[in-house]
C-alpha positions in Angstrom: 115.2 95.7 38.8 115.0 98.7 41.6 113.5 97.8 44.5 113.0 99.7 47.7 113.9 99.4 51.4 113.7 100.8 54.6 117.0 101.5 55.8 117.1 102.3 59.7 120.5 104.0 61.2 121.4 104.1 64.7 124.4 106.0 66.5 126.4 103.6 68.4 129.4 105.3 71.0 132.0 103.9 67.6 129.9 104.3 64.6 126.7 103.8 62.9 124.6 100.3 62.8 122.2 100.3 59.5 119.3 97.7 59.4 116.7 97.0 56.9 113.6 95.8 58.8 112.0 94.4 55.9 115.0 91.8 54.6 116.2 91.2 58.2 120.2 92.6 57.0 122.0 94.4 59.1 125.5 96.5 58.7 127.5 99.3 60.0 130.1 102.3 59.6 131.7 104.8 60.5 129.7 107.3 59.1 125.8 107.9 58.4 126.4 107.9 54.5 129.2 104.6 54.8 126.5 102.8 57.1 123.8 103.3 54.5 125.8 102.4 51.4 127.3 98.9 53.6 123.7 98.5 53.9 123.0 98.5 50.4 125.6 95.9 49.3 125.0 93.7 52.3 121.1 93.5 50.6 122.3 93.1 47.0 124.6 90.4 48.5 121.8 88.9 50.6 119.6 89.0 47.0 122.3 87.7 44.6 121.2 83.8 45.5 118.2 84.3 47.7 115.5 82.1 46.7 111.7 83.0 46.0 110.7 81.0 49.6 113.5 82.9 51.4 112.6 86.1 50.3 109.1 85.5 51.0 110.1 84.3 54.5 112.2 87.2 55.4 109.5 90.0 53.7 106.7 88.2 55.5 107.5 88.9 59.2 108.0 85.6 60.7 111.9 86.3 60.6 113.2 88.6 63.3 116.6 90.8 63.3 115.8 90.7 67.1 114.3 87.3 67.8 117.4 85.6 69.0 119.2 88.8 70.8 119.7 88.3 74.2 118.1 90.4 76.9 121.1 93.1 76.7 120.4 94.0 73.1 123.1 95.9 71.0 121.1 98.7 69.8 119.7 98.8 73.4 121.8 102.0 74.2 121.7 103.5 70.0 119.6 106.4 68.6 117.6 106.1 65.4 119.3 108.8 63.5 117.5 108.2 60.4 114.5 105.9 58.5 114.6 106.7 55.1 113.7 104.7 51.8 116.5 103.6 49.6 116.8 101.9 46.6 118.9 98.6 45.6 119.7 97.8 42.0 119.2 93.8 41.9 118.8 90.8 39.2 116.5 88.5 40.8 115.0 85.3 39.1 112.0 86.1 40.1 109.4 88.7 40.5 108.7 89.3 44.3 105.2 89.0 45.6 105.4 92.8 47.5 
């Protein structure tokens, strides 16, 4: 099953950051194109055993990437370099809700 995903990328002063709003996974590279592809596996790795409550909880909104980040948050100092759509080849046991 393809399913599709925000992925946000920010310039850090060593590298990118990548973040995917909507699954609450985060990653990073050295480069825009490695940040976005260590994005992708980090989500099919987050979806190889992720239940059908889990995934409702982290595509819901009541999970935070920033909800336990102290006041001097990491991407405080990045720039959004690019929010683009990308697409993650995964076998869930499920069908999600979204």
């Amino acid at each position: 099953m393809t399913l599709r995903y925000t992925a946000e990328i920010y310039e850090e002063a060593d590298g990118y950051s990548s973040v995917c709003p909507e699954l609450v996974v985060a990653s990073c590279g050295d480069t825009i194109d490695e940040a976005r592809a260590m994005l992708v596996e980090a989500i099919e790795l987050t979806l190889e055993d992720i239940t059908p409550e889990e995934y409702d909880f982290r595509v819901s909104g009541q999970m935070s990437a920033t909800s336990d980040i102290p006041d001097d948050d990491p991407l405080e100092d990045s720039t959004l370099v690019e929010s683009t759509k990308i697409e993650v080849n995964v076998d869930l046991p499920f069908v999600p809700a979204r």
